[in-house]
C-alpha positions as a printed NumPy array, in Angstrom:
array([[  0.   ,   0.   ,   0.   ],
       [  1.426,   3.68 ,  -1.159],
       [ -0.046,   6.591,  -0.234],
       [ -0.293,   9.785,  -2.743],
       [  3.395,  11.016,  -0.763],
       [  5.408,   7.706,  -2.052],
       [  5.191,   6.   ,   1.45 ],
       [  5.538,   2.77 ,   1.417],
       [  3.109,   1.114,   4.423],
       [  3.173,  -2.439,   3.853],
       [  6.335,  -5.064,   4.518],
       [  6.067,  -6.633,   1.463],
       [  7.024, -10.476,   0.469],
       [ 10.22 ,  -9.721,  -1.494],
       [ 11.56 ,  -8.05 ,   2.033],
       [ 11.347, -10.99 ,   4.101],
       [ 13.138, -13.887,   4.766],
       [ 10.328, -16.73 ,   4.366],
       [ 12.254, -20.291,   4.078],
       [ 13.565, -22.301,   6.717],
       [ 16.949, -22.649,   4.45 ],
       [ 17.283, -19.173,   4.301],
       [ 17.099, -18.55 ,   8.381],
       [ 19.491, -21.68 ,   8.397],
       [ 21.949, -20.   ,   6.227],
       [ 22.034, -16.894,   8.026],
       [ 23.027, -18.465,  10.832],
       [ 25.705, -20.346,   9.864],
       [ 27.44 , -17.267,   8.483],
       [ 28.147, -16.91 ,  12.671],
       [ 28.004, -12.694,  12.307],
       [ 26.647, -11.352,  14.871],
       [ 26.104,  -8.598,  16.91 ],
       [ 23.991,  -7.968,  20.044],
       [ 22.607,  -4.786,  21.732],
       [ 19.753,  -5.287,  24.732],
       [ 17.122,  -7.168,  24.001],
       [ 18.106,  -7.837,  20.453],
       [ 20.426, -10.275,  18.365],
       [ 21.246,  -9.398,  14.789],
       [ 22.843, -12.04 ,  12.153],
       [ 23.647, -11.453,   8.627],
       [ 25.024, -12.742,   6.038],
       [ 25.447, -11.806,   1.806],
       [ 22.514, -12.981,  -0.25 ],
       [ 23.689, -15.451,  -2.429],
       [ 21.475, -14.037,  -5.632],
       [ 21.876, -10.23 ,  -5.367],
       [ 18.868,  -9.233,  -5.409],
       [ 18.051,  -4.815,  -5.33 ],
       [ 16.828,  -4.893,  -1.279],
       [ 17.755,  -6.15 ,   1.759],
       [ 15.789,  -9.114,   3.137],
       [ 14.723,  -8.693,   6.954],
       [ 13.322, -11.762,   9.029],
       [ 12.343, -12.099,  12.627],
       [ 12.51 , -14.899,  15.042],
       [ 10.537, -14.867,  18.686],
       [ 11.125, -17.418,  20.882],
       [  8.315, -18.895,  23.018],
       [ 11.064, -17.546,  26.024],
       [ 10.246, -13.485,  25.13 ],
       [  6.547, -14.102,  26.149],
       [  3.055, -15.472,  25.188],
       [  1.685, -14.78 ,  21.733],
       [  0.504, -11.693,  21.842],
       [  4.185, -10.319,  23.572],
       [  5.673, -12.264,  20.717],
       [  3.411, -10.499,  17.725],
       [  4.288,  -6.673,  19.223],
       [  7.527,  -7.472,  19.171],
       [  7.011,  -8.608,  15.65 ],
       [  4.867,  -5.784,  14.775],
       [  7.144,  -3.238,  16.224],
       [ 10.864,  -5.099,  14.329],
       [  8.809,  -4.713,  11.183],
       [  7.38 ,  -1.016,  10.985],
       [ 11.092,  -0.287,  12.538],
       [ 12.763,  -2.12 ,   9.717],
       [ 10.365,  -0.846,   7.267],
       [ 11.344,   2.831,   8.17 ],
       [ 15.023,   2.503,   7.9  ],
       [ 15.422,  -0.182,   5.42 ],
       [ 16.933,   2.163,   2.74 ],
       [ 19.643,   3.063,   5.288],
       [ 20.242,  -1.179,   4.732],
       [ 23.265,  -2.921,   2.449],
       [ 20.852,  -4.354,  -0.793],
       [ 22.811,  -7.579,  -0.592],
       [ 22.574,  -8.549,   3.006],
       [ 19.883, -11.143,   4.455],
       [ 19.454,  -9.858,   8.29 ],
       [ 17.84 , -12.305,  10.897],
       [ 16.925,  -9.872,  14.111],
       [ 16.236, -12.056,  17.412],
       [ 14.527, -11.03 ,  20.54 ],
       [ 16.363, -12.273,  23.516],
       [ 13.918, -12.797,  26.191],
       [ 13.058,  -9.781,  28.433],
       [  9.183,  -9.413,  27.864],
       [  6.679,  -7.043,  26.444],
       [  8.531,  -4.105,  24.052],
       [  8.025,  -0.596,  25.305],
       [  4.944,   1.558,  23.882],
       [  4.621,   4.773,  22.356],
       [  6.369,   6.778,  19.776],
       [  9.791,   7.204,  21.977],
       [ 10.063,   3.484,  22.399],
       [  9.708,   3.018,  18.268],
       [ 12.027,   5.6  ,  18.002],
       [ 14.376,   3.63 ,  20.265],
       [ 13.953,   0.692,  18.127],
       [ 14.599,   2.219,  15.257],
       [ 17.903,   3.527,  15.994],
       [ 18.271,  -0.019,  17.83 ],
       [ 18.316,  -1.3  ,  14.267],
       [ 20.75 ,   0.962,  12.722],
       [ 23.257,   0.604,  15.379],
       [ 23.336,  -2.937,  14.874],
       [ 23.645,  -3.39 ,  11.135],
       [ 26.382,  -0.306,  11.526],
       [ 27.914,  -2.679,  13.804],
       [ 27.311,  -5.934,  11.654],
       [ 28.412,  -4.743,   8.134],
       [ 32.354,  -4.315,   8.905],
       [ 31.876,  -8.197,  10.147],
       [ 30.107,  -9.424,   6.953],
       [ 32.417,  -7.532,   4.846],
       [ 35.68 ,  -8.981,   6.297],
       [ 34.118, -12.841,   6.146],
       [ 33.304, -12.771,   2.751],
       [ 37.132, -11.642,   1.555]])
């Protein structure tokens, strides 16, 4: 969904990370960086494609399912409004250590926001230097 401005307010298909293989290879790239209550990996995509692909994982740990969808909903409209600040050919898997409920209100998405871009600032030097 666009809006007449060019906003883009839907995480669409082509921006997630949706296979079981993919998650898996992620993962065994072992880069990773950690801030708080979140866990970032990464790795290269292996087909370059012209975005970065963004999945989540929520372990039963974090909370009950609706604890587990907020943080969901709030890693996706966070991603979604700093993606372009994102490599194109990285796959990034973002995991919520558990600590309970995410914060509310426009200071804590804020917060998450800038959560996210501190990590992949952190991540990308890592990625880089594995892949040489």
């Amino acid at each position: 969904m666009v809006t007449k401005h060019g906003i883009e307010f839907c995480f669409q298909k082509k921006l997630r990370l949706l296979r079981t293989t993919d998650f898996r290879r992620v993962y065994a790239q072992r880069q990773s960086v950690a801030i708080g209550p979140l866990v970032m990996y990464g790795a290269q995509q292996v087909t370059n494609l012209s975005h970065a692909r963004f999945g989540i994982s929520v372990s039963r740990r974090v909370g009950n399912a609706v604890v587990r969808n907020q943080w969901k909903r709030r890693l996706r409209e966070a991603f979604r409004k700093v993606k372009r600040q994102f490599s194109n050919d990285l796959d990034i898997v973002v995991v919520v250590r558990a600590t309970g409920k995410p914060a509310t209100g426009e200071k804590a998405a804020q917060d998450t926001e800038q959560l996210l871009l501190t990590l992949i600032n952190r991540l990308r030097p890592k990625i880089r230097h594995s892949g040489e």
